[in-house]
DRENPASE-991940 format. One record per residue: residue number from 1; z, x, y of N, C-alpha, C in turn; residue in three letters. Coordinates in Angstrom, 2 decimals. Layout:
<pts>
num / n_Z / n_X / n_Y / ca_Z / ca_X / ca_Y / c_Z / c_X / c_Y / residuo
NUM / Z / X / Y / Z / X / Y / Z / X / Y / ALA
...
</pts>
This chain:
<pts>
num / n_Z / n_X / n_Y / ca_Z / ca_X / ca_Y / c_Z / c_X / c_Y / residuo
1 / 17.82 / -54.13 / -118.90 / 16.61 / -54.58 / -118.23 / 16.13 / -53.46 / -117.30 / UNK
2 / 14.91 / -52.88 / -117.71 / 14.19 / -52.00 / -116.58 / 14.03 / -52.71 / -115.59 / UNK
3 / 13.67 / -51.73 / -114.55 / 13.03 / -52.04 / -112.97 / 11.54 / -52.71 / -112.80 / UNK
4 / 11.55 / -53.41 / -112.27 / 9.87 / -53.80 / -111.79 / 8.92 / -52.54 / -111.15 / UNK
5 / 8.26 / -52.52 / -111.54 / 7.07 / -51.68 / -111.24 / 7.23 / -51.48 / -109.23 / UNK
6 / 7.56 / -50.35 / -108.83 / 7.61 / -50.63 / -107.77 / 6.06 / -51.05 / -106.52 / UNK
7 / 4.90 / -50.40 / -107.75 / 4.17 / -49.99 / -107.00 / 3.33 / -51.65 / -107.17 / UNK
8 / 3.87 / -52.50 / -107.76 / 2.85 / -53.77 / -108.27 / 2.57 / -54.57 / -106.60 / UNK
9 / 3.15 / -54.79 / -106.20 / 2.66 / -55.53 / -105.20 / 1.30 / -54.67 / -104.47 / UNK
10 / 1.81 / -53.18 / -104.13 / 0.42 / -52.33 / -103.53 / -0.91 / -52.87 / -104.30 / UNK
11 / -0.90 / -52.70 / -105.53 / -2.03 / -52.75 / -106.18 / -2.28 / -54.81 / -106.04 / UNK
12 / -1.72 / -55.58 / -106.36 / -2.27 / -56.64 / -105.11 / -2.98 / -56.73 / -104.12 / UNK
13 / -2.47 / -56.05 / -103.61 / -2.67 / -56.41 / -101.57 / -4.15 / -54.98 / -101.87 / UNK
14 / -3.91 / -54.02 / -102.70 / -5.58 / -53.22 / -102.86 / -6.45 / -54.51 / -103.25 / UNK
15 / -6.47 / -55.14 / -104.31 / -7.41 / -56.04 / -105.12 / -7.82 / -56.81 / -103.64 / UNK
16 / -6.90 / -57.73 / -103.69 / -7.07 / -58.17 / -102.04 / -7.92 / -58.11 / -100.82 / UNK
17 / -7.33 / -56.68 / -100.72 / -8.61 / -56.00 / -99.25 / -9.68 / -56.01 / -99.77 / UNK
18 / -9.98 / -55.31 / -101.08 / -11.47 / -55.03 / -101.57 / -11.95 / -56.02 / -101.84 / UNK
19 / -11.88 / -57.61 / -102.00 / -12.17 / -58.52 / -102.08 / -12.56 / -59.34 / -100.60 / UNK
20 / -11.85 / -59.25 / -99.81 / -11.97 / -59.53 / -98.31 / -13.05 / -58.90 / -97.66 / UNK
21 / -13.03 / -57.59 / -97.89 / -13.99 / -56.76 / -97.78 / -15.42 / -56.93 / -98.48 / UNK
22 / -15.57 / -57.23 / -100.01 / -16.92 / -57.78 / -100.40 / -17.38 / -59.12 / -99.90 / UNK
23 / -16.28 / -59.88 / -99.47 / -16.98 / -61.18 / -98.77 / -17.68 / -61.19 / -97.12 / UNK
24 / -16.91 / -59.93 / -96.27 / -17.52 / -59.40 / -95.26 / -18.74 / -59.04 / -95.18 / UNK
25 / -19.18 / -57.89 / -96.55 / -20.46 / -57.79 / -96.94 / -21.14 / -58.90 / -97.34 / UNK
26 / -20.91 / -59.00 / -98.45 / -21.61 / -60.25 / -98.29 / -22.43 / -61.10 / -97.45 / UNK
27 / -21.53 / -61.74 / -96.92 / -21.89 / -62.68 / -95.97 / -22.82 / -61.83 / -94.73 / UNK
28 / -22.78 / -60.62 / -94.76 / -23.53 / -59.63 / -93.91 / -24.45 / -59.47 / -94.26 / UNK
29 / -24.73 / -59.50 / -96.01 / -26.07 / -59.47 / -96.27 / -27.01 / -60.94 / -96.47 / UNK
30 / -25.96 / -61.87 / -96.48 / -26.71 / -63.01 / -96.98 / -27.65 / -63.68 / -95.75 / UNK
31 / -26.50 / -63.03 / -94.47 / -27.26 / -63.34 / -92.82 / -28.38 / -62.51 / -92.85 / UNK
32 / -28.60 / -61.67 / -93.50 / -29.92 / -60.48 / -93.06 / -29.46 / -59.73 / -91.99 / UNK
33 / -28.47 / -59.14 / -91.76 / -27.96 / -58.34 / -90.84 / -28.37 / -56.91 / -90.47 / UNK
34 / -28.70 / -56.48 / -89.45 / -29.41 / -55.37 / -89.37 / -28.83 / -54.07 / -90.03 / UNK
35 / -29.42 / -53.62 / -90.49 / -29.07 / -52.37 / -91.77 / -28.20 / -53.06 / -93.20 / UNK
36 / -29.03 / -53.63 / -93.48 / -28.36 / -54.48 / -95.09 / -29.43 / -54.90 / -95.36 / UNK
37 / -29.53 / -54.66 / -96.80 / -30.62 / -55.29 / -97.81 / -30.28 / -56.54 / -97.93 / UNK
38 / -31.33 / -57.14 / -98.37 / -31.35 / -58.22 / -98.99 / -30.55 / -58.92 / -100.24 / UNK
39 / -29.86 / -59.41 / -100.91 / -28.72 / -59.58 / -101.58 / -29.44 / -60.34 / -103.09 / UNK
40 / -29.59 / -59.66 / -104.32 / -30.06 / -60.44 / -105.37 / -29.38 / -61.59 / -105.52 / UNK
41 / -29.86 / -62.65 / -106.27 / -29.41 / -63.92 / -106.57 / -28.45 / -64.00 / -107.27 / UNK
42 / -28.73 / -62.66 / -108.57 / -27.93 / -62.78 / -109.67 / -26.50 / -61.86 / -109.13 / UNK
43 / -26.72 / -61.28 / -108.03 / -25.72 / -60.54 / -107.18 / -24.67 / -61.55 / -107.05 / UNK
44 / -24.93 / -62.54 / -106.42 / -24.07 / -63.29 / -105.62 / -23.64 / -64.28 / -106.92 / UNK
45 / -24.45 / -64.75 / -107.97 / -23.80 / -65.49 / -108.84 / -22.50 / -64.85 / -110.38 / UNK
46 / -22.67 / -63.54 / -110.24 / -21.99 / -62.30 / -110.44 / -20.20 / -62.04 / -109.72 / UNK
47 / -20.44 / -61.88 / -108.40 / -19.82 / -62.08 / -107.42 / -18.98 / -63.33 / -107.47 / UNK
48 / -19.56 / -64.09 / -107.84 / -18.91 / -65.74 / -107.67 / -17.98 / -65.79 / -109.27 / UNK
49 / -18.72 / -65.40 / -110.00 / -17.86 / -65.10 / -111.02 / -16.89 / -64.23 / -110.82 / UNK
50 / -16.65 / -62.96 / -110.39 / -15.42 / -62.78 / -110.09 / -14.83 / -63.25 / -109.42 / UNK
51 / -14.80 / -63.70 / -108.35 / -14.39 / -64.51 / -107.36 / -13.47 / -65.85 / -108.00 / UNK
52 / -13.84 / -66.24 / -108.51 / -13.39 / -67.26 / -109.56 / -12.68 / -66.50 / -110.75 / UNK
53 / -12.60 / -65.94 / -111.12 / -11.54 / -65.33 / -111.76 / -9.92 / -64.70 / -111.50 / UNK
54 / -10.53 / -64.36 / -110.53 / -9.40 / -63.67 / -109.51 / -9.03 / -64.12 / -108.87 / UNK
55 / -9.40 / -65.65 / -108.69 / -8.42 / -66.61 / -107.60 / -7.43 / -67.15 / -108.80 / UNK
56 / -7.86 / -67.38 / -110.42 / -7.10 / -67.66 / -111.10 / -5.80 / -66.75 / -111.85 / UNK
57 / -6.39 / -65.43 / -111.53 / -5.71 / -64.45 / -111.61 / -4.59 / -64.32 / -110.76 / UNK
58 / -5.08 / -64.38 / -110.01 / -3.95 / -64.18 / -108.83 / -2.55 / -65.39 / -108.62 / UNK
59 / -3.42 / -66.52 / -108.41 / -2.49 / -67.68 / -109.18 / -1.40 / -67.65 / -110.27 / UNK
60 / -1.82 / -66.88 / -111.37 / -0.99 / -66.95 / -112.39 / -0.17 / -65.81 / -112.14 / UNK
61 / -0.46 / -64.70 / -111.80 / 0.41 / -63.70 / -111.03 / 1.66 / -63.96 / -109.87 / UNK
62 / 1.06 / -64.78 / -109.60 / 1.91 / -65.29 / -108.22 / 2.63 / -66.33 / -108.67 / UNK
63 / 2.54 / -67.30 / -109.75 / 3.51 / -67.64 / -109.89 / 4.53 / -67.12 / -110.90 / UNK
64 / 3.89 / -66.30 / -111.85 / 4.80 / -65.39 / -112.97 / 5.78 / -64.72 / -111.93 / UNK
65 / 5.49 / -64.13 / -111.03 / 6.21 / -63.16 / -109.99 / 7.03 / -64.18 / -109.43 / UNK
66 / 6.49 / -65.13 / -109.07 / 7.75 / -66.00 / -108.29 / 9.07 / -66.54 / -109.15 / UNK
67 / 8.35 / -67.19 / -110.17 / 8.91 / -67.67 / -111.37 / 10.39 / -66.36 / -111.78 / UNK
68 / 10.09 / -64.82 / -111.51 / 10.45 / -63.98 / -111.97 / 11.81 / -63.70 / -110.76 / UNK
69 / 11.17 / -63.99 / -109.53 / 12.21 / -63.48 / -108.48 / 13.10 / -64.92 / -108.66 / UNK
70 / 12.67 / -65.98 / -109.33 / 14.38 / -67.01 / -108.82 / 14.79 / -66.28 / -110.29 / UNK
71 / 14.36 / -66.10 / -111.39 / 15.16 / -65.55 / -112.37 / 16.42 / -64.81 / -111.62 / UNK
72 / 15.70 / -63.72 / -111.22 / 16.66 / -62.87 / -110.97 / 17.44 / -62.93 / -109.45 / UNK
73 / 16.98 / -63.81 / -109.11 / 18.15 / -63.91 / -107.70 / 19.58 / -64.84 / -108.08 / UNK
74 / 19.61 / -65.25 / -109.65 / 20.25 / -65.72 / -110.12 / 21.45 / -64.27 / -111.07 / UNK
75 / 20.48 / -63.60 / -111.13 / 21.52 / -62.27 / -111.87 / 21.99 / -61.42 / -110.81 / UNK
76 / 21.96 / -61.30 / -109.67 / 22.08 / -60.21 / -108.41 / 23.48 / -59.63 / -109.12 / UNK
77 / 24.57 / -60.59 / -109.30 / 25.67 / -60.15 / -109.15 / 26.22 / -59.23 / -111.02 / UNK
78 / 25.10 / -59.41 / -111.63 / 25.31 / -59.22 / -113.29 / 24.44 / -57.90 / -112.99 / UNK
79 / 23.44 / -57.78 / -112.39 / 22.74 / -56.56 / -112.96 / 22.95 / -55.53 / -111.68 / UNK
80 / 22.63 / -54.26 / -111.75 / 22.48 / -53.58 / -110.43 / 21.18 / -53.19 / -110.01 / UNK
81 / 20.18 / -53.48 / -111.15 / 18.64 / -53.69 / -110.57 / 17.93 / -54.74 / -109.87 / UNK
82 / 18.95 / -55.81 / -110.07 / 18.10 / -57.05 / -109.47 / 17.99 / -57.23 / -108.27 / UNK
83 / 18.81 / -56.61 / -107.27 / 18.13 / -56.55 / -105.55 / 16.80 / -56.20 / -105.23 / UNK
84 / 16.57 / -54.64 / -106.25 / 15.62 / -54.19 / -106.15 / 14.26 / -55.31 / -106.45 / UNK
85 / 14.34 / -55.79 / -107.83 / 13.98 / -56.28 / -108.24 / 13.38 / -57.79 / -108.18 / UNK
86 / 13.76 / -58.07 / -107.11 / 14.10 / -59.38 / -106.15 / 12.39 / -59.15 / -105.25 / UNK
87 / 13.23 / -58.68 / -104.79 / 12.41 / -57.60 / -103.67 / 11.16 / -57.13 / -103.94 / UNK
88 / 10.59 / -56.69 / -105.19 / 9.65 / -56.81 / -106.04 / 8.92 / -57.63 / -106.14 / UNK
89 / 9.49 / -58.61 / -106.74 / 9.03 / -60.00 / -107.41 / 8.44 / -60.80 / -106.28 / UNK
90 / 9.21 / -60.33 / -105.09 / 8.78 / -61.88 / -104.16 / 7.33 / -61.30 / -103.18 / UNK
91 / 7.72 / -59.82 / -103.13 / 6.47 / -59.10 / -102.58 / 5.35 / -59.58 / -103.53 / UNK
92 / 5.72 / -59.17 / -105.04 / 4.49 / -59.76 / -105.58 / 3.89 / -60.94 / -105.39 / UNK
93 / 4.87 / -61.77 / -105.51 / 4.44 / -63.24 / -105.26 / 3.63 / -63.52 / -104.38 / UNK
94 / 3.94 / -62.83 / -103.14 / 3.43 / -62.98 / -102.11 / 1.68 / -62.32 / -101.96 / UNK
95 / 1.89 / -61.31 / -102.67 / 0.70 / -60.40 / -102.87 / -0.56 / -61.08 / -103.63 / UNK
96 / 0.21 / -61.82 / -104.75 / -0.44 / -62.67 / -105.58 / -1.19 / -63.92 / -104.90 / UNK
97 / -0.76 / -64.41 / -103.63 / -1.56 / -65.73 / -102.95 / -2.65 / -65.24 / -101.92 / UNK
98 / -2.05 / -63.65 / -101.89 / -3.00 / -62.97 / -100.72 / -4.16 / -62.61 / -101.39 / UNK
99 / -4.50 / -62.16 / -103.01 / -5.28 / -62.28 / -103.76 / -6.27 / -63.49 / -103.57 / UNK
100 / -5.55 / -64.18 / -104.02 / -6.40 / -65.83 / -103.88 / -6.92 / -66.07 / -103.01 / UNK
101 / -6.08 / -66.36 / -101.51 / -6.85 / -66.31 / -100.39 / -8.22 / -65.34 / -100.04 / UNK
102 / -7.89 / -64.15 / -100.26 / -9.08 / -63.23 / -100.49 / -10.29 / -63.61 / -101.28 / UNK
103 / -9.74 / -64.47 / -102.83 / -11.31 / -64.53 / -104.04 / -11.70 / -65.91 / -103.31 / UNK
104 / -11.10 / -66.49 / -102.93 / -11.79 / -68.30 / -102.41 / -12.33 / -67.96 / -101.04 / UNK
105 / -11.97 / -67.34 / -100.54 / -13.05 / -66.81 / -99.55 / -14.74 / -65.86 / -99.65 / UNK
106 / -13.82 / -65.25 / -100.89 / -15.50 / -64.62 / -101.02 / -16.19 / -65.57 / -102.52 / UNK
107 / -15.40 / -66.33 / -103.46 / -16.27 / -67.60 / -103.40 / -17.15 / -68.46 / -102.50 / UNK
108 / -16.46 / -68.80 / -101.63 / -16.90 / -69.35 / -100.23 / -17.54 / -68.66 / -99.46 / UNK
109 / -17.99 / -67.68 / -99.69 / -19.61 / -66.86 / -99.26 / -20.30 / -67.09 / -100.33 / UNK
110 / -19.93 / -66.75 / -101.25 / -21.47 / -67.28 / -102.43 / -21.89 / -68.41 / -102.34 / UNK
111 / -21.25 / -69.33 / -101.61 / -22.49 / -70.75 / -101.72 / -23.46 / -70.78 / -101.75 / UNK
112 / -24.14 / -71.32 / -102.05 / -25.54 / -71.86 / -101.64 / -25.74 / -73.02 / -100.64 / UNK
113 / -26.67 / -72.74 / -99.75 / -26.69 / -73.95 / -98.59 / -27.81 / -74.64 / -99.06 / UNK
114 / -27.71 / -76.05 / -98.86 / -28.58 / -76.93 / -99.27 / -29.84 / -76.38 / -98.78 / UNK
115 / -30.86 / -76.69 / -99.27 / -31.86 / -76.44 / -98.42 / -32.87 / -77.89 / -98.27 / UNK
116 / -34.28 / -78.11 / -97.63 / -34.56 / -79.23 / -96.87 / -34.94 / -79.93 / -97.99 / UNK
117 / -34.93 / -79.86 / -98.96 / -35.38 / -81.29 / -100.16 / -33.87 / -81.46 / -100.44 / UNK
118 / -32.64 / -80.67 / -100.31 / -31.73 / -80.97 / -101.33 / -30.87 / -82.23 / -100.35 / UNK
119 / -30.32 / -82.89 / -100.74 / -29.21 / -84.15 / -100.48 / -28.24 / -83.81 / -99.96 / UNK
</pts>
């Protein structure tokens, strides 16, 4: 059994920020904030589509990774990669909900707010 990718959780917690980060914008442009354009429609319904992808993404990541670290906290004593590997897995895991939290937030800027005819 190879090693887990050491670098997988980084690239998480990147997807992550840059996602946290487009909902900052966002929501910066959707206020009309001084020095920000105006935000196309099809921008934000674009946006929402990823957003929604990548919360499901991340989900399934996070639990494959979790799913992966009780695997192997069960082999510690059989393999000599699985500390490492442990260690890996649960970062990912962890990396993987920080994803999510990140896309349902910048879902949760694409709303649309009712406006005065709507219910």
């Amino acid at each position: 059994m190879s090693p887990l990718p050491p670098l997988a959780p980084a690239t998480l917690v990147l997807l992550a920020l840059a996602e946290a980060f487009s909902a900052r914008l966002l929501a910066a442009r959707r206020r009309g904030a001084v020095g920000t354009r105006p935000v196309h429609p099809i921008d934000v319904a674009r946006t929402a589509a990823l957003a929604r992808a990548s919360s499901a993404a991340g989900a399934l990541v996070a639990g494959a990774y979790a799913g992966l670290a009780l695997h192997v906290r069960g082999l510690r004593e059989a393999l000599a990669v699985a500390d490492g590997d442990l260690l890996v897995a649960a970062l990912s895991a962890a990396a993987g909900l920080l994803l999510v939290a990140a896309a349902l937030l910048l879902e949760r800027t694409c709303r649309v707010r009712p406006g005065p005819r709507d219910p």
